[in-house]
N, C-alpha and C positions, 0 to 999 in steps of 0.2 A: 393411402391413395385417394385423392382429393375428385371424384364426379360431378361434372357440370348439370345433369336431367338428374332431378331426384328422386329416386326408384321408387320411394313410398308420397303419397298425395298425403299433405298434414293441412288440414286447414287453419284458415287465418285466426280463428278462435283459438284454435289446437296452439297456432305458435306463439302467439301471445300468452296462455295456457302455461306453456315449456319456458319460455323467456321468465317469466316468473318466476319459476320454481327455482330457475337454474341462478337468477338473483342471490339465491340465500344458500349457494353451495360455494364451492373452494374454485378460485379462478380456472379456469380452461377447463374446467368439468362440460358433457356436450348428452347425450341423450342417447342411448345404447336402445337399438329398435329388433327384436329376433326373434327367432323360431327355435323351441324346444320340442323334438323329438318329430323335427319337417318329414312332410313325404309320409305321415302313418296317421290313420285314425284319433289318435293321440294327440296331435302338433297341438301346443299351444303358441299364441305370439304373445310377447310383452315387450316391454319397456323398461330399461332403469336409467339410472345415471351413470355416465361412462367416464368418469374422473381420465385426467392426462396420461397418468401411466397405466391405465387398464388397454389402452388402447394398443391391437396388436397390428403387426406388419403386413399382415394382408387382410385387414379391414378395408372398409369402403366407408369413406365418410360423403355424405352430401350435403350440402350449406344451406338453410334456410333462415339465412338474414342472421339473425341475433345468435344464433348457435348450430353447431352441425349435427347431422345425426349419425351415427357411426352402427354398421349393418358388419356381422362376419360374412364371411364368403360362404358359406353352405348355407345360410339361412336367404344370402338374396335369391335364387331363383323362384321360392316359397315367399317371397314378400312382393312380387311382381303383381302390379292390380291392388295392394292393399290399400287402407285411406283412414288417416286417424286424425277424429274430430272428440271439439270438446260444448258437449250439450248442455245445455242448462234448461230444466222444466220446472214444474210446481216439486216435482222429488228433488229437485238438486242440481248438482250439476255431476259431471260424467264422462270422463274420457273413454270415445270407445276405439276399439281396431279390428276393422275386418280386414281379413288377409282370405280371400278367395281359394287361392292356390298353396294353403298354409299344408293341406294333407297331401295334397297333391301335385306336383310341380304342373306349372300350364304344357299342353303338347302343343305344336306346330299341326298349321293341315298338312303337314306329309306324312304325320305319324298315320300307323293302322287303326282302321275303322275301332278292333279292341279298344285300342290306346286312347282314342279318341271318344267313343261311347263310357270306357272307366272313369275318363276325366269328369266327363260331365256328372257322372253318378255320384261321386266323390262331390266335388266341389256343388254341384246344384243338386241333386236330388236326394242324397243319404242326412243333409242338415236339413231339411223338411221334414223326416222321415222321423229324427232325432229328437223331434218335439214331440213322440209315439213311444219314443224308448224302441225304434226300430231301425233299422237297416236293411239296405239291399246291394247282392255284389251280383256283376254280370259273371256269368259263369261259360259262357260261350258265344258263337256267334255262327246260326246251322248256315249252308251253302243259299239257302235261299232268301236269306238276309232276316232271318229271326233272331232277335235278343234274348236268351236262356237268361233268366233271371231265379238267384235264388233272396226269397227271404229271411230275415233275422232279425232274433231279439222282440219286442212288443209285436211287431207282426207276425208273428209265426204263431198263426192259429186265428187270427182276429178277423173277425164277419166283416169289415170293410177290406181285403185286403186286395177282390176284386175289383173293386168300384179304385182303389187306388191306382191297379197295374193297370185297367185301360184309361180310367177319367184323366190319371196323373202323370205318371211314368209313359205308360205309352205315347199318350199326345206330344210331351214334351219333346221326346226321341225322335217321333216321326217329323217334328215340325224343325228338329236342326239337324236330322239325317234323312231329309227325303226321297233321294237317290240314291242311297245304300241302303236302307234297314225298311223292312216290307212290316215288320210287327214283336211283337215281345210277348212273351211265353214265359210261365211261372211255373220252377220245376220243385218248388218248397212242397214239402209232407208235410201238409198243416196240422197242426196236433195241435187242439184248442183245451186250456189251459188257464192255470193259477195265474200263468204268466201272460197271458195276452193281454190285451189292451181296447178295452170299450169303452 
């Protein structure tokens, strides 16, 4: 099934980049864009080449010019926001692909305050945290609009881990939930450690 709006942003490097490649493959070959193991901590996105007969019956293909790109269906709502460019620096050149929504599908504002505070933690705040070898899951949300946050992995135990829940996590919370959420609360048993992270 052939889409007009093209779910993933590729830029014009990028397609030029793909038009190349796909040069020196077998006719009607087109550019497979997806998510392995979408929706979990894990997701990875890639790319390969999607030859004629790999192509299945409830794919999404979308056109950009010289070739299509062809998405399964369970991987698009996880490729929504993503944007694959191809960089060239003093190291080289580099196709990257960020996928925003790859761990976590986007929620709508109707979803629950939860739903809506997990997303952000997921998609904005646990890949920052990830450059720490750490994580953070909301574990609650009290009546008075406090975010129970617990810590994991490099922060669990680590002497910045206050200066992170108010300087970082808190501001960010408070500044796209200011009518709902009054503060964030850290309910981790810090046991500092081989493992932490300074």
């Amino acid at each position: 099934m052939s889409e007009t709006t093209p779910l993933v942003t590729i830029s014009e490097s990028a397609v030029q980049h793909f038009a190349r490649l796909l040069e020196s493959q077998p006719q009607g070959t087109q550019i497979r864009i997806f998510v392995v193991n979408p929706g979990t901590p894990n997701a990875e996105c890639g790319v390969s080449y999607c030859p004629p007969d790999a192509v299945e019956d409830n794919d999404l293909q979308f056109d950009y010019g010289d070739f299509s790109a062809v998405v399964d269906a369970d991987s698009k709502p996880y490729l929504e926001e993503a944007v694959i460019d191809f960089v060239t620096d003093q190291m080289g050149s580099q196709l990257t692909l960020k996928a925003p929504n790859a761990k976590m599908r986007k929620v709508d504002e109707n979803a629950s305050l939860f739903e809506r505070i997990q997303y952000v933690i997921v998609s904005q705040v646990n890949p920052q945290l990830a450059n720490h070898g750490g994580k953070v899951d909301l574990m609650e949300i009290t009546d008075e609009g406090v975010a129970i946050l617990q810590f994991g992995g490099g922060c669990n135990g680590c002497s910045m881990v206050d200066v992170t829940l108010k300087e970082g996590i808190e501001k960010q919370l408070l500044d796209q939930f200011p009518e709902e959420l009054t503060g964030v609360k850290d309910v981790t048993e810090h046991q500092a450690g081989s493992h932490s992270y300074y």
